[in-house]
N, CA and C of each residue as an Amber inpcrd file, in Angstrom:
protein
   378
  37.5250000  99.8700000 157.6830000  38.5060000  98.9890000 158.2910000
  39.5680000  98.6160000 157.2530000  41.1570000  98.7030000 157.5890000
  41.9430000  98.6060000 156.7860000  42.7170000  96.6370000 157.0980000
  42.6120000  95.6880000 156.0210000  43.0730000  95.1610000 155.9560000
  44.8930000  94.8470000 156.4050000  45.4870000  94.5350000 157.5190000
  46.8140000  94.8530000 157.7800000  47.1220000  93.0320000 157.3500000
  48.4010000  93.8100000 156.4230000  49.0810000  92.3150000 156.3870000
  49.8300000  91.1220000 157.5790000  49.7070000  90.1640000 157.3770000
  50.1490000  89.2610000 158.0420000  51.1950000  88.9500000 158.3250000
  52.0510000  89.6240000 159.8510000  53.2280000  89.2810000 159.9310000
  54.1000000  88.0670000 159.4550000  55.4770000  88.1310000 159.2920000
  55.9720000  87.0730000 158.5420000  56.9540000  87.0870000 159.2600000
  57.2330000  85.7800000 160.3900000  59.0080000  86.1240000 161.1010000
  59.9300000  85.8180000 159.7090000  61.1350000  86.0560000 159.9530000
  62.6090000  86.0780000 159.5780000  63.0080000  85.1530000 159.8500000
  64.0680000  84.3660000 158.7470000  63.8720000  83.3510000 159.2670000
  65.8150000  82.9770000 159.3270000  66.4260000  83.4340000 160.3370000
  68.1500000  83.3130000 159.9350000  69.0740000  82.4040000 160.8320000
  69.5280000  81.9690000 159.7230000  70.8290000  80.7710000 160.0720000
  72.1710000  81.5030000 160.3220000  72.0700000  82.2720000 161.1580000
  73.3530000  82.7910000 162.0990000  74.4140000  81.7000000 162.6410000
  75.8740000  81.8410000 162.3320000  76.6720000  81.5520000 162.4090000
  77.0760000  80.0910000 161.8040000  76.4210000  80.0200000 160.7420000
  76.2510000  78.3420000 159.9680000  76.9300000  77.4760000 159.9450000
  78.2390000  77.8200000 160.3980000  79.5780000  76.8790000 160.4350000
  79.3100000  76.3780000 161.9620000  78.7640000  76.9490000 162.3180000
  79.0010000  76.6890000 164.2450000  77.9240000  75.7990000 164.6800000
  76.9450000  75.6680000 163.7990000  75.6580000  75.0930000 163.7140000
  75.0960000  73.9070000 164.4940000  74.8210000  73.6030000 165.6310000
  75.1520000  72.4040000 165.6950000  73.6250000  71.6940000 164.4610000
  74.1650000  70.2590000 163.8330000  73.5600000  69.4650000 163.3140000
  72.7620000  67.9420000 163.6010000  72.9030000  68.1190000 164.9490000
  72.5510000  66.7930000 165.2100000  73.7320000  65.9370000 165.3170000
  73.5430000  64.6380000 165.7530000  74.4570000  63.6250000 165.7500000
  75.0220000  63.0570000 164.0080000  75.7260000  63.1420000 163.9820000
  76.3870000  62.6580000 162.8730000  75.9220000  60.5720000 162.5740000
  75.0960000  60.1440000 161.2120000  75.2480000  58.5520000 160.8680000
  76.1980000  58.4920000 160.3940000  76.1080000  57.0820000 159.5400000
  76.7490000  56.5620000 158.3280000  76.0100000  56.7140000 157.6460000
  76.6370000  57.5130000 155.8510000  76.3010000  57.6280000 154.7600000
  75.9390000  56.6280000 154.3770000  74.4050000  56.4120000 153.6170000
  73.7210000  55.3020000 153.2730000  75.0900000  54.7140000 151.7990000
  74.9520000  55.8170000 151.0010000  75.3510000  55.5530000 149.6760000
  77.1140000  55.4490000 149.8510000  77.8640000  55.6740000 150.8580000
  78.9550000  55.6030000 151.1480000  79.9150000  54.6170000 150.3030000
  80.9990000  55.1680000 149.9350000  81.4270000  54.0990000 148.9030000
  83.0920000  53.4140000 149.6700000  83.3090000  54.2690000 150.3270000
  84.7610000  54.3180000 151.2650000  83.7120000  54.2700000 153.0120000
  84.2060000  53.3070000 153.8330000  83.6960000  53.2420000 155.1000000
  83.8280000  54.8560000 156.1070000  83.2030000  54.3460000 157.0900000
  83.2060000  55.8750000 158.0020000  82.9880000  56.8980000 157.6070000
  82.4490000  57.3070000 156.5480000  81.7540000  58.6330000 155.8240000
  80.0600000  58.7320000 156.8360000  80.5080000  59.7210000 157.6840000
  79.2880000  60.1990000 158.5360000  78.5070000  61.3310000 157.7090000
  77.1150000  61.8210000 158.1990000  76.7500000  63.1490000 157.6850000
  75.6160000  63.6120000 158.8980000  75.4480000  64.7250000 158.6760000
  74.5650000  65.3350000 159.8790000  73.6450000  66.0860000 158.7770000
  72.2620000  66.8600000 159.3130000  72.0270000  67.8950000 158.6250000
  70.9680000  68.2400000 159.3700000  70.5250000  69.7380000 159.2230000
  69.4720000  70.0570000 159.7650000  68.5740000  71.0640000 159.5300000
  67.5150000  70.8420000 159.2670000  66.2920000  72.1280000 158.6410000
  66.2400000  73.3310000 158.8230000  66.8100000  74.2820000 158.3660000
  66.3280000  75.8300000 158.7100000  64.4890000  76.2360000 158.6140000
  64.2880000  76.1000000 157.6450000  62.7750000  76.3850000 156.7740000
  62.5130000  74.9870000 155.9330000  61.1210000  75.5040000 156.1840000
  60.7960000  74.1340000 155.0700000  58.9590000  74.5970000 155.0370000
  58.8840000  74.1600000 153.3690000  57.5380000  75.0030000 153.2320000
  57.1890000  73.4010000 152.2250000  56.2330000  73.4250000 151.7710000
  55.7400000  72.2260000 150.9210000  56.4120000  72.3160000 149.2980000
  57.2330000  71.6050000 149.0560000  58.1110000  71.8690000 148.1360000
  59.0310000  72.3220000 148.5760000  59.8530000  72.9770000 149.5550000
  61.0200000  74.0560000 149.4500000  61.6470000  73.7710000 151.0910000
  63.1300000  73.0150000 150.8060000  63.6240000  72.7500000 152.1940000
  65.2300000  73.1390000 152.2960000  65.4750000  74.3350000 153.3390000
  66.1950000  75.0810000 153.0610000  66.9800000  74.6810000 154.3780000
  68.3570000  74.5790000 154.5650000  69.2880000  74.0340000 155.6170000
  70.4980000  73.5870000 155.4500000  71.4330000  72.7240000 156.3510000
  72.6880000  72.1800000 156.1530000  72.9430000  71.0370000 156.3210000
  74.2670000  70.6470000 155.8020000  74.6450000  69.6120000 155.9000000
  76.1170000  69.4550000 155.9190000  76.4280000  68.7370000 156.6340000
  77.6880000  68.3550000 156.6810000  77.7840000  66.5910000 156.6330000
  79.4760000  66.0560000 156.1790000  79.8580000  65.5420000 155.7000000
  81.0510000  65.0100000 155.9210000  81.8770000  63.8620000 156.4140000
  83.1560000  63.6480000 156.6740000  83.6900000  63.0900000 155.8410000
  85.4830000  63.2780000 155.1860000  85.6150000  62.5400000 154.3270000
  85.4660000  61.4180000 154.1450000  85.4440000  60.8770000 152.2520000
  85.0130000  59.5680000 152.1490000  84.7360000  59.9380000 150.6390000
  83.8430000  58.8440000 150.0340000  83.6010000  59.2530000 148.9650000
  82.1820000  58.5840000 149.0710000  81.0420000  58.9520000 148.0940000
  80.0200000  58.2850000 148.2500000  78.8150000  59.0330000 147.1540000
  78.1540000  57.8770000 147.0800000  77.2470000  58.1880000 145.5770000
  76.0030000  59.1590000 145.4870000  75.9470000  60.1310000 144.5630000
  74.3840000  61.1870000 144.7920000  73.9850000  61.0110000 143.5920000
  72.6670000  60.9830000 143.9110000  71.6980000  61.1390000 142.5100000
  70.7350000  62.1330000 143.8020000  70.0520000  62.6000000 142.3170000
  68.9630000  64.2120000 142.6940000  67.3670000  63.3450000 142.0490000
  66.7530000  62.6140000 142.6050000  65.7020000  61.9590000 141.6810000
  64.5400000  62.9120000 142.3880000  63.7280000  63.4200000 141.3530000
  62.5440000  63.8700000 142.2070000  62.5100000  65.3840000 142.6700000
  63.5030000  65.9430000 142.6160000  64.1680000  67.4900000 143.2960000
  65.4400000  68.0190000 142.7620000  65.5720000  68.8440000 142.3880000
  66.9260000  70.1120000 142.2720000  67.4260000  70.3240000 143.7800000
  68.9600000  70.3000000 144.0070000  69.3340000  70.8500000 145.0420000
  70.3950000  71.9500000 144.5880000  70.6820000  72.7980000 144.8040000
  71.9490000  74.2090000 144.9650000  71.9730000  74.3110000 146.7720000
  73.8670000  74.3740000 146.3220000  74.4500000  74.1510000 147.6240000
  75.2900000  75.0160000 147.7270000  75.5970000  75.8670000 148.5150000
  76.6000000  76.8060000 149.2510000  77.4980000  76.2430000 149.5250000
  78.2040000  75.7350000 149.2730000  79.7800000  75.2370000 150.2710000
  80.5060000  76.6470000 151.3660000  80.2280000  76.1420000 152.2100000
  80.4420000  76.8020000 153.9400000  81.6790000  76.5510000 154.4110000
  82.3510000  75.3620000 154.2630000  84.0730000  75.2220000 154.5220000
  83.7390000  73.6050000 153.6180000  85.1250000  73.5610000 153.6390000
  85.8990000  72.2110000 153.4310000  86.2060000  72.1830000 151.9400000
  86.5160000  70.9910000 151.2360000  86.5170000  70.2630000 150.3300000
  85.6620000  69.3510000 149.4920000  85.6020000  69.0450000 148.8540000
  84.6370000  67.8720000 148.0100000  85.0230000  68.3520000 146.5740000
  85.4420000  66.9280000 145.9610000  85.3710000  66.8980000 144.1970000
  84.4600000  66.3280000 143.6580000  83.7510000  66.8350000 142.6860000
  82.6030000  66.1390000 142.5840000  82.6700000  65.6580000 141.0170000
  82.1780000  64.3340000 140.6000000  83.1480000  63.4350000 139.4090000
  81.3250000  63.4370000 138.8470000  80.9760000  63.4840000 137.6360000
  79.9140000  63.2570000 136.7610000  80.5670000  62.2190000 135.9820000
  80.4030000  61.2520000 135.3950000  80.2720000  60.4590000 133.7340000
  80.2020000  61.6760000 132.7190000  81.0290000  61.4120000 132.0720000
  80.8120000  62.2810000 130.7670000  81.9570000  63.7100000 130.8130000
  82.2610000  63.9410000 132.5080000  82.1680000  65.4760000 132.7730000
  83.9100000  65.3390000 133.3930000  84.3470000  66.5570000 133.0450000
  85.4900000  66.6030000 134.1570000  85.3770000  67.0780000 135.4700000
  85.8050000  65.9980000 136.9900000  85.8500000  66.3410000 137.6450000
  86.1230000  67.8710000 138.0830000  85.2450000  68.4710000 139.1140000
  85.3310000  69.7660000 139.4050000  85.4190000  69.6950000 141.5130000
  86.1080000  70.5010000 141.5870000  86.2970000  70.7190000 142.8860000
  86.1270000  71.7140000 143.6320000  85.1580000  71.5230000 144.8850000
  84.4260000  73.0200000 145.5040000  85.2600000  73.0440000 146.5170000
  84.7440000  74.3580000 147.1580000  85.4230000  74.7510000 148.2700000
  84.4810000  75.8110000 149.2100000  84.9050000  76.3110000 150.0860000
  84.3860000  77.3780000 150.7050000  83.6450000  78.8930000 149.6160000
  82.6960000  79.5120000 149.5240000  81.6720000  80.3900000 148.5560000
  81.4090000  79.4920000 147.6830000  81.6430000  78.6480000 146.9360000
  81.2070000  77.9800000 145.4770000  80.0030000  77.3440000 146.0740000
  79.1060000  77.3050000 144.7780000  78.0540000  77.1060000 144.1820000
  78.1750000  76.2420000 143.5250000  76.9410000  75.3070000 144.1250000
  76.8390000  73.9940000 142.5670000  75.2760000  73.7180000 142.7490000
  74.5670000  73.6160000 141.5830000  73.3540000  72.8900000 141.3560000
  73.1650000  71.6720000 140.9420000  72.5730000  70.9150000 140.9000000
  72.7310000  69.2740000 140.6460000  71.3220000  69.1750000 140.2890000
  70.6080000  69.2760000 138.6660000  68.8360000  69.1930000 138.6380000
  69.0760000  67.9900000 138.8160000  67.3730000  68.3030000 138.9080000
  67.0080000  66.5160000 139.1910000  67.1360000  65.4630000 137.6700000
  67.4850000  64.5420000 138.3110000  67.8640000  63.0910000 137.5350000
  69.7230000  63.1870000 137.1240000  69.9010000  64.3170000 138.1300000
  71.3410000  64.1950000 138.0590000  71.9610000  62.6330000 138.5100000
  73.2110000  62.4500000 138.6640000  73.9450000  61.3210000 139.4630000
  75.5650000  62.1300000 139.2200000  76.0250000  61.4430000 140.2390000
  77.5780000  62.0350000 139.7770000  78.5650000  61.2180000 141.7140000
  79.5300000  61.3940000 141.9660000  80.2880000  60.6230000 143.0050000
  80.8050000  61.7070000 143.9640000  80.6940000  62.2110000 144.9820000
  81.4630000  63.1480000 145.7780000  82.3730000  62.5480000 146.4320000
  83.5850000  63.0940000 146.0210000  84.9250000  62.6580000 146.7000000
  85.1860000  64.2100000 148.3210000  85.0780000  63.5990000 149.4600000
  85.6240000  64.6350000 150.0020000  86.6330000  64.3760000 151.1020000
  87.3060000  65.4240000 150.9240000  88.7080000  65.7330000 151.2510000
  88.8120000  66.4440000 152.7420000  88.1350000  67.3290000 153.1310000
  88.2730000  67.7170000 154.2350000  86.2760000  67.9770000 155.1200000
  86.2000000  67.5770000 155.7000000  84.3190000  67.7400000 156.4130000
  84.1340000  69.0850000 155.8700000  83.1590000  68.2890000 154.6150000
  82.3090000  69.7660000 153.9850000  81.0970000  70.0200000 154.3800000
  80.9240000  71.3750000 154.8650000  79.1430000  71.9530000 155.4650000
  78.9990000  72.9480000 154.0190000  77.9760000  72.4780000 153.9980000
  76.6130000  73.2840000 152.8190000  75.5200000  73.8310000 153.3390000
  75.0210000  75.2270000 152.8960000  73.6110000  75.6660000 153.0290000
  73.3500000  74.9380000 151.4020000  72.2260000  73.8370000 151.9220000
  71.1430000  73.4350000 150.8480000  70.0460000  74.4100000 150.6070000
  69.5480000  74.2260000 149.2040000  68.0170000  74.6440000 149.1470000
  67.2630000  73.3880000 148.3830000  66.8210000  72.7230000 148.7770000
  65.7950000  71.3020000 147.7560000  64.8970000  71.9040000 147.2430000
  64.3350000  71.7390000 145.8510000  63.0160000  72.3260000 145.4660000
  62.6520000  70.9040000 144.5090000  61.2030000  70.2650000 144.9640000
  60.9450000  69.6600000 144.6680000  60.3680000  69.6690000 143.1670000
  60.4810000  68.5650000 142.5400000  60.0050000  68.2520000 140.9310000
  58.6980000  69.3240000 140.8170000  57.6880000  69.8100000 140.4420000
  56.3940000  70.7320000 140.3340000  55.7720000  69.8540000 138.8650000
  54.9450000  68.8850000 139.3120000  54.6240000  67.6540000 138.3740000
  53.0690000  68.3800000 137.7910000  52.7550000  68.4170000 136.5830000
  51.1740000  68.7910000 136.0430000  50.2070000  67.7720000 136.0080000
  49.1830000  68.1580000 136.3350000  48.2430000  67.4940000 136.6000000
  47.2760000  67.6730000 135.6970000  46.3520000  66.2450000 135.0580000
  45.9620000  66.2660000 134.1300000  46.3690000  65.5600000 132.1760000
């Protein structure tokens, strides 16, 4: 008897801009009023949560405590301001990682959608 491996579906976020996300809140950390955000899970495994988010302008505060996130920027705008750092500004293809115990201010300019990936802290035991 031959051992057959265990199918594995596919798992794809077709048309990501079109996405719907849920109802849009208010940004907890919001620093300018009316900054909404939506987002919603593609995959998610224990440690590893892979999906989108969107964002209306505004400006408003991130810290990464606990997890690394890398983000796809999908459309729009956002400048993103560190202490220490010169402001840098994404757009549609760019890439940004933020490890954990980051902090830094997102300024955005036009409703930015991101494919996230979160990967949580991997703490030793013992």
């Amino acid at each position: 008897m031959t051992d057959q491996p265990t199918a594995v579906p596919t798992v794809a976020g077709l048309a990501p801009t079109a996405r719907d996300l849920g109802p849009a809140v208010p940004k907890p950390t919001a620093l300018t009023e009316g900054v909404l955000e939506a987002s919603g899970s593609l995959w998610e495994v224990p440690g590893i949560d892979v999906g989108y988010w969107e964002c209306t302008p505004g400006r408003f505060a991130a810290a990464r405590e606990g997890y690394t996130e890398v983000c796809q920027f999908l459309s729009g705008s956002v400048t993103i301001e560190v202490d220490g750092e010169e402001p840098v500004t994404f757009g549609a293809g760019d890439t940004l990682i933020t490890p954990s115990g980051w902090r830094g201010v997102w300024d955005v300019h036009e409703t930015v959608r991101k494919l996230y990936v979160i990967i949580d802290d991997v703490r030793s035991v013992g």
